[in-house]
N, C-alpha and C positions, 0 to 999 in steps of 0.2 A: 473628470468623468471619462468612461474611456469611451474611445471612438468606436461606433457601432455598437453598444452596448448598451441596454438600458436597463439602471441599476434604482430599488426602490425595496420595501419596507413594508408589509401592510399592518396595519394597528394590530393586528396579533401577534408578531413580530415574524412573519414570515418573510426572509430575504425572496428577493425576483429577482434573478438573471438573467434577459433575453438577449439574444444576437439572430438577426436574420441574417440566414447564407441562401439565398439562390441559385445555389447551385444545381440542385437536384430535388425534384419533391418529393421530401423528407423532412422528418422533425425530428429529432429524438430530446425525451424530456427526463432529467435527472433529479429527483429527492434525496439531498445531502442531507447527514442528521451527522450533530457533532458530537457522535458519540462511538465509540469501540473498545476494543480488550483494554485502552490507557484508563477507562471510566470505572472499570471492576477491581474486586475488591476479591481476597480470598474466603471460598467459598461458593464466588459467582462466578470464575473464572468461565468464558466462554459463552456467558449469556447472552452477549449484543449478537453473538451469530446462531446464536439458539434461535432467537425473537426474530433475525432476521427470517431463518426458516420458517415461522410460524407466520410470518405477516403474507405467506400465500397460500395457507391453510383456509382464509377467505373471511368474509365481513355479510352480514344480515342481508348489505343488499347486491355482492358479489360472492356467491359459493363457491367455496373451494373445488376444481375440478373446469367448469366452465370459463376462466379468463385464458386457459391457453389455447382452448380451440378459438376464442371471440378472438384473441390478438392473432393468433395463427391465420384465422381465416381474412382477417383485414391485410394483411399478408405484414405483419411487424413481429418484431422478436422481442425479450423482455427480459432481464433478470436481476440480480444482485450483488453485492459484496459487501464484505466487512473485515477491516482490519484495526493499523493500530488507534487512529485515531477519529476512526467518521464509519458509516454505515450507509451507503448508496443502492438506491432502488432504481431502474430505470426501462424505458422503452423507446423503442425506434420506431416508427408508425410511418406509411406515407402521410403524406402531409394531411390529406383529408378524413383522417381517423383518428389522429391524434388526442381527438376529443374525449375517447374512451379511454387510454393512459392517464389525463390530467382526475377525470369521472374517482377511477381506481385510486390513482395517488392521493386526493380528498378523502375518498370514505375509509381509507386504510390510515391513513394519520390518526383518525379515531375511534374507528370502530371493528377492530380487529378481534375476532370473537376469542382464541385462545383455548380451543375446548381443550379439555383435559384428555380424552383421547386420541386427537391430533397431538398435543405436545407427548404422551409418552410414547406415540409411532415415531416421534421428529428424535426426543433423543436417543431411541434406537439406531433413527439412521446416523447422528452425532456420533453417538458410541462407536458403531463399526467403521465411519470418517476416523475417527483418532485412532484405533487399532488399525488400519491400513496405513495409516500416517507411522506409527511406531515399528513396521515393518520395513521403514524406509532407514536406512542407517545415516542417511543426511539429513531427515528428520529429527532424528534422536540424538546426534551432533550438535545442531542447530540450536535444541532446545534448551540441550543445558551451557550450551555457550551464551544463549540467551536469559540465562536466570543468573550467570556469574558475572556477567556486568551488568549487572541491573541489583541494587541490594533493597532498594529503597523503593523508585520508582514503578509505576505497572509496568511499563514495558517488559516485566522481567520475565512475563508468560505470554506463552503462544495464543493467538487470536482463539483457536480451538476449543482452549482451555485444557483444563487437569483433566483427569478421567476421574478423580474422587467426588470432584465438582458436577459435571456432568453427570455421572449414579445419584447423586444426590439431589440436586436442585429440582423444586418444586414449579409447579405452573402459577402460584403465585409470585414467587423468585421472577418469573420472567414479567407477569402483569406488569408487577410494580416497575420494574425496569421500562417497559414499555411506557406506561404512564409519565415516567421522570421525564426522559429522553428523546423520544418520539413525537413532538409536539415543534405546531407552528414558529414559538419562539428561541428552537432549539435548530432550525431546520433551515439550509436552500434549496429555492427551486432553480435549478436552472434549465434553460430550453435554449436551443439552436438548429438553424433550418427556416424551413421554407413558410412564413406565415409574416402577418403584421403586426410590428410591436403590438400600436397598441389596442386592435380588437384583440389580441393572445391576453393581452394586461388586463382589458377589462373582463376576459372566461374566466382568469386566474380570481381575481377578485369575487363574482361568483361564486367559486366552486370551493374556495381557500379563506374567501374575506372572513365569513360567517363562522367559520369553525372556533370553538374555543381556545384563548390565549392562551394559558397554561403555558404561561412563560416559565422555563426550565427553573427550578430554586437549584442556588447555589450549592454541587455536591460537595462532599467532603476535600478540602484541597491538597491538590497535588504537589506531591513533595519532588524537590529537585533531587536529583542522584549528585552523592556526592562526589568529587572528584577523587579517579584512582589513582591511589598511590603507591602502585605494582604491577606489574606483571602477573596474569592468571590464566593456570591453565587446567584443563579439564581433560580428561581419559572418558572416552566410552569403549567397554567392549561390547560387541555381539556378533549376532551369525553374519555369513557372507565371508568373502575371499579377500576384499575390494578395500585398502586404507584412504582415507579422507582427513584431507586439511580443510579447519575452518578457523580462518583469524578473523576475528573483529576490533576496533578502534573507533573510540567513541569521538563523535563528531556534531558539531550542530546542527539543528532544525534547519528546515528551506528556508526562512523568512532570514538564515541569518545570513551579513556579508563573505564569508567564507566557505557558504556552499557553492557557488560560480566556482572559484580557485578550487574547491576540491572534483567539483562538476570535471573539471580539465585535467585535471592531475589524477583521477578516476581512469578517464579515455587516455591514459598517454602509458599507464602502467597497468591494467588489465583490460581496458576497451572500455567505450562510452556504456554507462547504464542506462536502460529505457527508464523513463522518469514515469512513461506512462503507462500502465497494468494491459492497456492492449496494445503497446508497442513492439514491433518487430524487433530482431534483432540483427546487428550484423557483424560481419568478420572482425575477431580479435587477432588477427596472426599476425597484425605489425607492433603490437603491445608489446611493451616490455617483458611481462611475466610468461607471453607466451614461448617468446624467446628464450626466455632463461631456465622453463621449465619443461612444459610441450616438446621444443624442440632438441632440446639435450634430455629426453625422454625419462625426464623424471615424475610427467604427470602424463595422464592422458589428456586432462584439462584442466583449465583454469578460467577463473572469472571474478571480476565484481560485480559487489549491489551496493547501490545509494541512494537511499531516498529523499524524498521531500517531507518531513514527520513536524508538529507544531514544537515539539523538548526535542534535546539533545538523544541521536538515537546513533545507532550503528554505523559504521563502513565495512563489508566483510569482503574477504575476499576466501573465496571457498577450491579448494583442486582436487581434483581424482589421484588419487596416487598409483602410478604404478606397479603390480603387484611384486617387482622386482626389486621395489628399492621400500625402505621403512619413511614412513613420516619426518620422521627427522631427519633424516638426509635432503629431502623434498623442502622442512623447513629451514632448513641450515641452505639452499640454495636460496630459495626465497629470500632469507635475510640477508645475503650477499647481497643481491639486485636491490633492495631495499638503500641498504649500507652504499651504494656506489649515487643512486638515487640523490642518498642526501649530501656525498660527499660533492658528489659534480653536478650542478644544476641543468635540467635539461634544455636544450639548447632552442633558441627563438624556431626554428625551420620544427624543431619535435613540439612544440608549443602550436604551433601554426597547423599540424598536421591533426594533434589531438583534438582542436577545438573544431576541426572540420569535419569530423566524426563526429563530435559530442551535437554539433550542429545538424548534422545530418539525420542521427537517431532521434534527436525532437521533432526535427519535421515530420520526419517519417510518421512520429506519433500523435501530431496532432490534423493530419489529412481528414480525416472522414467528419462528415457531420455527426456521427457518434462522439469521435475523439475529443472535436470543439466543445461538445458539450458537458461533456468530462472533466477538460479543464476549466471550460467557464463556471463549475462549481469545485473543482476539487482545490483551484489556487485559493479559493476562500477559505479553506480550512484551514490551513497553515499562516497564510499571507494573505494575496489579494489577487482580481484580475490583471494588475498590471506587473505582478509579478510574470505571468505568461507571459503577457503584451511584449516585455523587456529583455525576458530570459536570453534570447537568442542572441541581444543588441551586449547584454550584461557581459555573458560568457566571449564572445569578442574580443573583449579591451581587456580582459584575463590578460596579467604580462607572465613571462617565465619569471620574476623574481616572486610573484607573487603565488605561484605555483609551488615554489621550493620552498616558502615562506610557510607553504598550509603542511609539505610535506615534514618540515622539519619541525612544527606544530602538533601534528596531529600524528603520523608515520612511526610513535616512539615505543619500546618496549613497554614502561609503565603505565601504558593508556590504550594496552590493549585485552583479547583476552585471546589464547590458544587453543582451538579442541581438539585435539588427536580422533579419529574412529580408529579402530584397531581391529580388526576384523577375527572370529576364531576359528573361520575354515568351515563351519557349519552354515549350511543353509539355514533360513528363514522359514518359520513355521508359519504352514499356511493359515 
């Protein structure tokens, strides 16, 4: 069990995750549901963030419109997310209001009205989300780099969804989604901040115990993506001046032994990834890539993303191109640094330097009593709370052979995928 944690089950099958921090009175309380764009199917694509917008459209005995001035006025903040693998509701409350988050998060588990005039103002605002999104040309990179390594699995669409999906999709399309998915035994609660386990354990129980089980039925199962055996790459053109690199290389899930070593080999070659969605960021100018690109002004920037996903998902590493040089020249630089990478391992002092970054950028993300509570449900998803607990102790004992081990693993032409943007000189229609 882990220390300070109190971890528990109630007959409906809703997981509790409590941590008291006294640090500050504050609570903030999070509803994980293990569901997102990995859960849909074509046709639905983009539903779990459809439903998430609708789940503040309001409930019989919480109207839509009055929870943001009630939260606002108790002086706490509130919102959402949805990606590839879970759907998170949350609030930040002083500690002595709290009671009205937990009030919300109970009658919104099942009595989310769904009116049919709320849902077709929501996927209006959806619609105009994806057409702002498709004016972005690292958007439209992005997405079809993402559907070419992916042939099999969901991962291979955007959280968003299609736009033919969203015209289409019904308010029953989302009920049902809702009903599947959205339920105690599909769900954790977690809470961290200022309260007593267990008078918090026995409100939860009140307000959660009684709600119907509606333990999740088994969806359709998830197929594994099969291993590539090539190299793929992708052309977009559109308006804008501005060329863009996006490579990605497919890598395992958090929970596996080989995200630590890649965690390291991440921060050593384009700078440590925030593992966590409100994590800061910090200087990449001692990275390798910035070095070899940035600063021989072949990019304006460069960057990675890594995450923590439940299946094998992405490693990307995305750059600005210089309007001066073509993409490939930018990527023919890039594979140099790459190529020397796996020829010369890098050395124990760039290992020791990397991990004090990748270290750094966690801390930074898990400070606030929001943060804690963030990962006290989100390591659930993937893995566990001791994955957190450990991360920091994990990534440590990271050696350099094991570094070049992940790079000459994973780092390889046949296991990744290339998108060029190509810019044609025209602006972007507003």
């Amino acid at each position: 069990m882990s220390v300070g944690v109190l971890r528990t089950r109630l007959r409906n099958g809703l997981e509790v995750r409590l941590k008291e921090i006294h640090t500050a009175p504050l609570i903030s309380s999070w509803v994980w549901y293990r569901v997102g764009s990995r859960n849909e199917r074509p046709g639905i694509t983009g539903v779990s963030h459809l439903v998430e917008h609708m789940q503040f459209k309001g409930t019989p005995r919480f109207p839509a419109g009055i929870l943001d001035k009630a939260i606002s006025r108790d002086g706490g903040y509130w919102n959402a997310m949805t990606w590839l693998d879970w759907t998170a509701y949350y609030e930040t409350m002083p500690a002595g209001s709290i009671d009205l988050a937990l009030r919300l998060e109970a009658d919104r588990m099942v009595r989310s009205l769904f009116d049919v005039g709320e849902f077709e103002s929501e996927r209006t605002v959806v619609v105009s989300e994806r057409q702002g999104d498709e004016n972005e040309p690292t958007f439209r990179l992005a997405e079809e780099v993402q559907a070419a390594a992916f042939r099999v699995h969901p991962y291979d669409h955007e959280v968003i969804g299609h736009m033919a999906d969203l015209e289409t999709m019904t308010r029953e399309d989302l009920f049902h989604h809702y009903h599947t998915y959205y339920v105690p035994g599909n769900a954790v609660l977690a809470i961290a901040g200022d309260f007593q386990s267990r008078p918090m354990l026995a409100r939860i129980r009140e307000l959660f115990g009684n709600l119907p089980s509606r333990r999740r039925a088994p969806g359709p199962p998830i197929p594994a993506e099969p291993e590539q055996r090539g190299e793929k790459r992708v052309v977009v053109e559109g308006p804008g001046e501005t060329p863009y690199l996006d490579i990605a290389y497919h890598v395992p899930g958090g929970a596996h032994d080989d995200f630590f070593a890649l965690s390291v080999l991440d921060s050593a070659l384009a700078g440590a990834s925030s593992l966590n969605l409100f994590g800061v960021g910090i200087s990449n100018k001692t990275s390798r890539l910035y070095r070899a690109l940035v600063e021989r002004e072949l990019a304006a920037s460069v960057g990675g993303g890594l995450a923590a996903t439940i299946d094998p998902y992405l490693y990307s590493i995305q750059a600005t191109v210089r309007p001066d040089h073509t993409p490939e020249q930018t990527l023919q630089a890039y594979d140099d640094e790459v190529a020397r990478l796996l020829d010369h391992p890098v050395s124990a002092e760039e290992v020791a330097k990397a991990i004090k970054q990748a270290r750094a950028l966690f801390a930074y993300g898990s400070e606030s009593i929001t943060n804690q509570a963030f990962w006290l449900g989100y390591s659930e998803i993937f893995a566990d709370y001791a994955w957190f607990e450990s991360y920091l102790e994990r990534i440590t004992r990271v050696t350099p052979a094991e570094v070049h081990a992940a790079a000459l693993k994973y780092l390889i032409p046949s296991n990744r995928v290339v998108g060029i943007y190509r810019p044609s000189g025209d602006r972007a229609h507003a």
